[in-house]
Every structure is written in C-alpha cells, then in structure tokens.
N, C-alpha and C positions, 0 to 999 in steps of 0.2 A: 710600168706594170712589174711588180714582184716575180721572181723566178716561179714557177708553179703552180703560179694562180692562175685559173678559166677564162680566158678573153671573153674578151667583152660583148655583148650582142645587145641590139636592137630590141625594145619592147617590141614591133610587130616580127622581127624574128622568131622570136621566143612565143607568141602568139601562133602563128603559121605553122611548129615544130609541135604545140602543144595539139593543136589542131590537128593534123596528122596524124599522130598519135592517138587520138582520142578515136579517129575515123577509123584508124588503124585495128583497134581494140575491139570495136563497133563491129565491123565486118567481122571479125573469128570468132567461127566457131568451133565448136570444143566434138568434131565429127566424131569423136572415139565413144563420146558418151549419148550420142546421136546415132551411130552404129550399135552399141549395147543396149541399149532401148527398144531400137524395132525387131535386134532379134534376138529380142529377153527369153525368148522360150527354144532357141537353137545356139547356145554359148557354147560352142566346138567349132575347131577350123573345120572351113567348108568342104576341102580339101581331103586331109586325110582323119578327122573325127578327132583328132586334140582335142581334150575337155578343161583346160584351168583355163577359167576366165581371166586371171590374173597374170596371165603370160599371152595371151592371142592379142594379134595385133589387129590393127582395120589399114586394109590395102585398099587404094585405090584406083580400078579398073583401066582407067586412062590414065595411071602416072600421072592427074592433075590435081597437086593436094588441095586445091581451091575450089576446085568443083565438087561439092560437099553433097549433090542429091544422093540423095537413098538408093537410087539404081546403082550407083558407080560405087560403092561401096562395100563392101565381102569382110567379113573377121577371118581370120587367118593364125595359123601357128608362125613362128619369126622361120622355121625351115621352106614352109610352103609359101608364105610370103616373099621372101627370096626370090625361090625358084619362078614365082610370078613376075618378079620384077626383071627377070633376065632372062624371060620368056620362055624357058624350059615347058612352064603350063601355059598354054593359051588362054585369053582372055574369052574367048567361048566356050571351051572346058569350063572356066571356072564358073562364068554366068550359069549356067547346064547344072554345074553342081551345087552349086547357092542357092538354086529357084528349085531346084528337084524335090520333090514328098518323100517326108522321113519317116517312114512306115518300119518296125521293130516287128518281124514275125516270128515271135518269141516259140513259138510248135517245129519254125525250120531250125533254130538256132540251139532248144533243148528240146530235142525228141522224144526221146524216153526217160523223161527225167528222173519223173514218179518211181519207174520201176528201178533203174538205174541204181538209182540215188537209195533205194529200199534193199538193194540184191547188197552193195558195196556197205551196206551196214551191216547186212546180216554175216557176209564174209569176216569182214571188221572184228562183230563179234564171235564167231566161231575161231578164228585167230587168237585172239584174246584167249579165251577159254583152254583151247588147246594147250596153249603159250605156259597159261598157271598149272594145268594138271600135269603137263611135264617137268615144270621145277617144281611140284609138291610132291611124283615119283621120283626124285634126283633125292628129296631130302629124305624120303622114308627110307631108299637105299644106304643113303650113306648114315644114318640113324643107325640101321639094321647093322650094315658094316663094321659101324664102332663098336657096338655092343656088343660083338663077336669078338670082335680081339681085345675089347675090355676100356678104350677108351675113354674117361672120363669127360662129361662137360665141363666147360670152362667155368670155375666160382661155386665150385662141390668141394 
C-alpha cells in the first residue's frame, strides 16, 4: 500500500459505517428549530427578556442534549444560558419563568403618558420660543449699537 492512501476495508465494513451514519442522521433533530417554532410568539430569553432571536440559544433543562421534548427545552440569552448550566439559576426558576403569562400592563408602565407627553411639548415649545425672541433682542441691540457709533455692514 502507498504511503498515504486509506486502508483498506471490507465491503460489509463500509456497509455497517454507512449504516450508522445514516441511523445516525435519522435520529437528529434540529431542536433549535423545534424550540423557535413552538415559542414563535415569545422570541426573548425566558430569563431576563433578551429580544434577538438571532443570538438566543435553546438550553436544555436536564443537561440532556438528546432529550429533545418540548417540556425540557427553554430559549435563553448565551448570559442566562450559562448561568443555567452552572446552576446559578435553578431549573425550577426557570420552568416558573418559561410557563408564566406575559401579560404587558401598558397603564402601569406609561401612566400619564397622554398628559406627560403633551406638558413636555408644550414646555419644548415655549423653550423654543423664548430661545428665538432672545437672539432676535441680542441682534436689534447690537443693530441699534452699530448705528450709534456709526458702523457699517459688511458689503456697503
């Protein structure tokens, strides 16, 4: 046999290897896209509300990446992820926080939005305002000023 080349095997070697492999490919599943699907309408870690889907991972509850059910499975930020895997967060925390209703009480979070949001424009533009009739009195003074001591504009 030549230096370098692949020994040699067995047609049922090579059968049996193919075979495997094939069983292999068979059984995996792709859980990440299995996890993004059943919680298409909660794409944030469960944890602490991380929102890009494109960076949250899928942890799995029991540390068993084989065990693919839907229960054992959580999307997670790569921070809270971690912390799950070295136990910082308990796995009953997390289940608690995965399964909990994500109810948005938009009245607690902006109270007085309406008025709020209508006072801080009106200031806004009284600021404004102010802002121009004091550099429009700055320039009739110094207007007034030049004409006094006889100042010419510039391109007379």
């Amino acid at each position: 046999m030549r230096k370098g080349s692949r020994t040699s095997r067995t047609v049922s070697q090579v059968a049996v290897a193919a075979n495997a492999l094939n069983s292999a490919a068979m059984k995996r599943i792709n859980y990440r896209k299995l996890a993004l699907e059943h919680y298409k309408n909660r794409l944030f870690c469960a944890h602490c509300g991380f929102g890009i889907p494109e960076v949250l991972e899928v942890a799995h509850l029991d540390c068993q990446r084989h065990n693919n059910d839907l229960s054992n499975l959580v999307l997670l930020c790569p921070t809270c992820h971690k912390m799950l895997d070295l136990d910082l967060i308990s796995t009953e925390t997390m289940i608690q926080m995965r399964d909990r209703p994500r109810v948005v009480r938009w009245a607690k979070r902006m109270k007085d939005a309406g008025k709020k949001a209508a006072s801080s424009r009106r200031q806004r533009e009284l600021t404004r305002r102010r802002k121009w009739r004091k550099a429009g009195l700055k320039a009739a003074a110094t207007r007034a000023r030049n004409k006094a001591v006889g100042v010419q504009k510039v391109g007379e």
